[in-house]
C-alpha positions as MATLAB code, in Angstrom:
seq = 'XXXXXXXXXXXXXXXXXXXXXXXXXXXXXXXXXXXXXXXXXXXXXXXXXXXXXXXXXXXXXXXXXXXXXXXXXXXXXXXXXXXXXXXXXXXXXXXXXXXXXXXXXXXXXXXXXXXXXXXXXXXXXXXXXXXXXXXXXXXXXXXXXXXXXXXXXXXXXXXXXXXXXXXXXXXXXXXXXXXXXXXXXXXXXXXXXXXXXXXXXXXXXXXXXXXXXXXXXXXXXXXXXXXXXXXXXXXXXXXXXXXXXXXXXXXXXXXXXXXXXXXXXXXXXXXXXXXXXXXXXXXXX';
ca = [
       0.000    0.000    0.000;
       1.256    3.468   -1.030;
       0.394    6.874   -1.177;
       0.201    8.147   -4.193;
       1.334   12.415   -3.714;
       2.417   14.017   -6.457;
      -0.539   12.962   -8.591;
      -3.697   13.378   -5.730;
      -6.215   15.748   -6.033;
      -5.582   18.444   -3.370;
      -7.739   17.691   -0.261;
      -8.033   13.772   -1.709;
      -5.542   11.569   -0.085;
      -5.219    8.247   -2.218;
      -3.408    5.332   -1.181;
      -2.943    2.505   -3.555;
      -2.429   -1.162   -2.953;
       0.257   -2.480   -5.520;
      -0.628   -5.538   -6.398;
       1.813   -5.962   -9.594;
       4.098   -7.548   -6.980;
       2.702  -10.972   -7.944;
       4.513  -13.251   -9.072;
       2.682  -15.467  -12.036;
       1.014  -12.271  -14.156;
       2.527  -10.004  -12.024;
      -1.350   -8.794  -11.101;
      -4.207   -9.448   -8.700;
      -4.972  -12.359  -10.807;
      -2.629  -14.651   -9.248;
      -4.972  -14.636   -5.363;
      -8.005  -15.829   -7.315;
      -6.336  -17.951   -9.944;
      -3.895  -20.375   -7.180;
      -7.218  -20.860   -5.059;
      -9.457  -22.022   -7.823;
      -6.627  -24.151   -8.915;
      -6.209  -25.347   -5.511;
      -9.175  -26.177   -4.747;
      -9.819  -28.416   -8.119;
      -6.454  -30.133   -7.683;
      -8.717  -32.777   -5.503;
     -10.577  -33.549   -8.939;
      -7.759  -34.544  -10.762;
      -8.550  -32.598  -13.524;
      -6.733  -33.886  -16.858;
      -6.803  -30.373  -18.928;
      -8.415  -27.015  -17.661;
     -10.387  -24.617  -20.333;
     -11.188  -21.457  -19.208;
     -12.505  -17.485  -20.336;
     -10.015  -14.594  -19.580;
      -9.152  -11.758  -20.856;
      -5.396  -11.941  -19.788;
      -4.155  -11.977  -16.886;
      -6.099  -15.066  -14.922;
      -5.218  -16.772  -17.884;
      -1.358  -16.449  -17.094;
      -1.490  -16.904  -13.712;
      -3.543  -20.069  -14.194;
      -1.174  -21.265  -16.899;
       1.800  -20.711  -15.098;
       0.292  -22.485  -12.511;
      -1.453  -25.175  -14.209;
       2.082  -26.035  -15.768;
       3.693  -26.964  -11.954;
       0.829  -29.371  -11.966;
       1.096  -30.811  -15.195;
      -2.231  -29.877  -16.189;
      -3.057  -28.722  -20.171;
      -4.722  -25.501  -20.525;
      -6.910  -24.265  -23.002;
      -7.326  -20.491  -22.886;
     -10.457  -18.630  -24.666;
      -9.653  -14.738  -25.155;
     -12.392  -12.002  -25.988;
     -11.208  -10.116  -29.067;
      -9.410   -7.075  -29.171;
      -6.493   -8.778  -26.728;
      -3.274   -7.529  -26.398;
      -0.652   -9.307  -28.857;
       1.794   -9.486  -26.095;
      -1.003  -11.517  -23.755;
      -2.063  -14.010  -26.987;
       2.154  -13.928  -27.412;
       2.725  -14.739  -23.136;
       0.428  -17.628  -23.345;
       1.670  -19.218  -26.233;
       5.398  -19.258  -25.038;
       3.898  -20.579  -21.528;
       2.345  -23.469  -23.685;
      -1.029  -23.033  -23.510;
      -3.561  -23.788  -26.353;
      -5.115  -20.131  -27.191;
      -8.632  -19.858  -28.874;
      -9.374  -15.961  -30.408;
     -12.768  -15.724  -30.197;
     -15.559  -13.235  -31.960;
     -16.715  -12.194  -28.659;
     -16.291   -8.355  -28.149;
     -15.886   -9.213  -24.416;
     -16.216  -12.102  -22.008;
     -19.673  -12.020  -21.986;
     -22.194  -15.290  -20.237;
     -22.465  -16.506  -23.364;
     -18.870  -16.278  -24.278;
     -18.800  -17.930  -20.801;
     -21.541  -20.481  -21.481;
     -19.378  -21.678  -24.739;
     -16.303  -22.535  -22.479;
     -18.609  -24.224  -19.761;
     -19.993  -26.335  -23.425;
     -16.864  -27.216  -24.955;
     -15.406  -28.468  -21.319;
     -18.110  -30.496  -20.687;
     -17.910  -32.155  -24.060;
     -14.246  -32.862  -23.829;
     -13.916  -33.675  -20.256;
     -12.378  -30.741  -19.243;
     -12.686  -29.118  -15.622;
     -13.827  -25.322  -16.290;
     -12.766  -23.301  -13.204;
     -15.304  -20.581  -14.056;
     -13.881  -17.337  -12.364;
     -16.736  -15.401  -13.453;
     -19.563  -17.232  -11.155;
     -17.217  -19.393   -8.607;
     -17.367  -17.989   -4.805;
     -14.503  -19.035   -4.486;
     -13.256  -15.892   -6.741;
     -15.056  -13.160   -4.470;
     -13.787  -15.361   -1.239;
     -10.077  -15.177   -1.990;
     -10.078  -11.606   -2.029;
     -12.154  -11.369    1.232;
      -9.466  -13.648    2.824;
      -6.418  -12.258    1.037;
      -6.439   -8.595   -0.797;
      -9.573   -7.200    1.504;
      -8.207   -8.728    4.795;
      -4.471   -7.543    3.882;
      -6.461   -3.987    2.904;
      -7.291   -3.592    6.268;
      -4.519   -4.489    8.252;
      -2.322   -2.243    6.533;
      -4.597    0.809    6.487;
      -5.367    0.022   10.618;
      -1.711    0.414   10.841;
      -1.192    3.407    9.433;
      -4.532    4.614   11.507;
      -6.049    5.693    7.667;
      -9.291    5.758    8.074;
     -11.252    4.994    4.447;
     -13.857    7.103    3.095;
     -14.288    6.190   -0.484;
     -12.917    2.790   -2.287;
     -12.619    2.672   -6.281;
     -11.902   -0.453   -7.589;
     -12.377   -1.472  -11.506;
     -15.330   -3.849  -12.462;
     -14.096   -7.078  -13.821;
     -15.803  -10.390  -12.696;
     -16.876   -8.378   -9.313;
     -14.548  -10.978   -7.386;
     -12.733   -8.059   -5.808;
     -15.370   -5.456   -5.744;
     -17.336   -7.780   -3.759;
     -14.569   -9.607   -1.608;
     -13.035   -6.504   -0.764;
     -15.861   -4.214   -0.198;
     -17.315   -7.434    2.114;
     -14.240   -7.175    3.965;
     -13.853   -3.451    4.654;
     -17.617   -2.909    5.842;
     -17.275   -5.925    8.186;
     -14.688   -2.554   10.135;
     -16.915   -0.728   12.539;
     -15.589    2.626   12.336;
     -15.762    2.525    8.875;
     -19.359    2.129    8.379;
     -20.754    4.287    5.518;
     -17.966    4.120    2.965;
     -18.357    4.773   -0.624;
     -18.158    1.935   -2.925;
     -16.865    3.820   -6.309;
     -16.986    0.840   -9.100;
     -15.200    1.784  -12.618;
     -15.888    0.795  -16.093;
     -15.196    0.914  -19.826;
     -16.643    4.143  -21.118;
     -19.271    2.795  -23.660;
     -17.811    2.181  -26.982;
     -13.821    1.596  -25.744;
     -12.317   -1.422  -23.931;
      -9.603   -2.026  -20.934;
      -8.193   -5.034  -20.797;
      -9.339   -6.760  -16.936;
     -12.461   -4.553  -16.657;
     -16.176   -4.413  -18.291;
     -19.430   -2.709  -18.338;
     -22.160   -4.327  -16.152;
     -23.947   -4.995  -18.884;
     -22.424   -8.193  -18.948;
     -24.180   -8.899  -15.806;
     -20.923   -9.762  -13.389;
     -22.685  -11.983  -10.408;
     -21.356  -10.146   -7.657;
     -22.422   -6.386   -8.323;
     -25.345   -6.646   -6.897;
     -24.106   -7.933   -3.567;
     -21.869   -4.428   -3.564;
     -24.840   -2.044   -4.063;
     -21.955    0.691   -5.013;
     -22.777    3.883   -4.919;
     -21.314    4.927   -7.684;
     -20.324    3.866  -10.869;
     -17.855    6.073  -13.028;
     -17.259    5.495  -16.785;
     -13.434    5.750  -17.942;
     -12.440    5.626  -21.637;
      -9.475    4.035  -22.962;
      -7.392    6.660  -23.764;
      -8.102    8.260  -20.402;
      -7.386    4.943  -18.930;
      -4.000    5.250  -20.660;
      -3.293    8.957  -19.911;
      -4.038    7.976  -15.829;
      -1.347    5.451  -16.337;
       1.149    7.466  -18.182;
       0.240   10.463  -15.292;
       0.977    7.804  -12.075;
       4.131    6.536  -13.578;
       5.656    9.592  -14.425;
       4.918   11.451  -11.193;
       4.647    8.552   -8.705;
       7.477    6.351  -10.808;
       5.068    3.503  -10.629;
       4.552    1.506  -13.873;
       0.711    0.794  -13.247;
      -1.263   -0.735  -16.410;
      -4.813    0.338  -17.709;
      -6.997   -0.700  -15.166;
      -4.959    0.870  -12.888;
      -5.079    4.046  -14.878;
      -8.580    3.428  -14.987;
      -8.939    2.985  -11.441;
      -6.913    6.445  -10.971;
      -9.093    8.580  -13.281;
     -12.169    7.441  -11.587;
     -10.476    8.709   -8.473;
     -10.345   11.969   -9.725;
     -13.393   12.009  -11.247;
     -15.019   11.656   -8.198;
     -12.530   13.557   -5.483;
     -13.126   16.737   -8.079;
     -16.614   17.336   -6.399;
     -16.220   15.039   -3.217;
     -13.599   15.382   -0.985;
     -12.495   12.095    1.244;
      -9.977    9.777    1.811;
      -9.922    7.296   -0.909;
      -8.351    3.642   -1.421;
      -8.115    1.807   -4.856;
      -6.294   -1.167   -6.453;
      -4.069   -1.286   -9.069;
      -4.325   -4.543  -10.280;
      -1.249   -4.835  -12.740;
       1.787   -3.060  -14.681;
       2.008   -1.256  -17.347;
       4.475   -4.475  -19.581;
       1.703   -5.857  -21.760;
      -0.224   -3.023  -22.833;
       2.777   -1.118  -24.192;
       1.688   -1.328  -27.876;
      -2.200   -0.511  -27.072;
      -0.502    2.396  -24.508;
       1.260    3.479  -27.722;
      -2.156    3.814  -29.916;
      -4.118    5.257  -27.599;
      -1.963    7.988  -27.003;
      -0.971    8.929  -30.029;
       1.300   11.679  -30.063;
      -0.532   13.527  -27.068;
       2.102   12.360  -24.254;
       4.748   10.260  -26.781;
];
């Protein structure tokens, strides 16, 4: 967890939890992905096919390959080259599909072609056991460190993906008593644009509606990628597009409502170099 200074909004302190310091993708992905995993191993499961825009799809790889387990990854179009180009040097089988994004029925295809081939689908987009490794691991570890530094939350922001986090850390930081009352901030794509580990809630992610957040703030791309270019070069921290995402909502919403605000960000900047590149353009290159 770290303050972030140079680029707050005045009045709007915003600590960050870094969690690019894990060590499969090198992103949040890794708490969810080695307790799914870990909790299948019982099954004996003889390949693994699963949905994922990126990120769980290393970790689980990476993973999956200390087991000795094939895995058959599905991606969403419009993936970064350098995830399709990860996965393939990792050994997993990749399928490109025609789905815009990992919607249920892009998810209801995978749960299909597992069942026909005998394949165990962990399904991180409707098993608690996504939501519960965040309440046990990022939410609890949320807590502890912001009790010891006597920071006491107003506001969380935190990207919309599956909802695992949202929900497993939100559940975690109401369960404080003196923090009763804070602001559940959820960020997604702007309509029409995509960020790689986040979606709109149009695609129905089954936690949400546990969170009840009271807000939800739409982020474009290229704003996505101007937050992340902004936090690296005046907090030297190489945060990817979710995180940037995560950062404009921020200061979206500390512009009109001052607080104390905690956020995520969930990866590094590595793998979205090339779409960093397009998006910006020649506005910050």
């Amino acid at each position: 967890m770290v303050e972030i200074k140079k680029a707050a909004v005045a009045g709007c302190p915003l600590y960050a939890k870094l969690e690019y310091f894990n060590p499969y993708s090198q992103s949040i992905k890794d708490r969810a992905a080695k307790v799914l995993l870990d909790a299948a191993l019982s099954r004996r499961p003889n390949r693994i096919y699963e949905a994922s825009s990126g990120n769980f799809a290393i970790a689980l790889t990476l993973l999956s390959n200390a087991h000795g387990i094939p895995v058959r990854i599905y991606l969403p179009k419009g993936t970064p080259k350098s995830t399709f180009s990860i996965l393939k040097i990792l050994g997993a089988e990749v399928v490109s599909t025609d789905f815009e994004s990992i919607t249920p029925e892009m998810v209801e295809m995978v749960k299909r072609d597992a069942e026909r081939d005998g394949a165990l689908n962990l399904n991180q987009f409707e098993n608690d056991l996504n939501p519960l490794a965040h309440y046990n691991g990022t939410g609890k570890e949320i807590v502890e460190q912001l009790k010891k530094e006597r920071i006491r939350p107003t506001h969380l922001v935190i990207g919309i993906g599956t909802s695992g986090t949202l929900w497993g850390v939100t559940r975690r930081m109401r369960e404080v008593e003196e923090w009763k009352g804070i602001k559940i901030i959820g960020v997604q794509p702007a309509r029409g644009t995509k960020i790689p580990g986040i979606k709109r809630i149009e695609s129905k992610p089954k936690w949400l509606s546990l969170v009840e957040p009271d807000a939800i703030v739409d982020v474009s791309d290229k704003e996505a990628a101007i937050g992340a270019a902004e936090i690296a070069r005046k907090e030297g921290l190489p945060i990817g597009l979710s995180s940037g995402a995560a950062y404009m909502a921020y200061r979206k919403i500390a512009e009109v409502e001052r607080g104390i605000y905690v956020t995520i960000f969930p990866d590094s900047i590595y793998k979205y170099v090339e779409k960093m590149e397009e998006l910006l353009g020649g506005s910050l290159l």
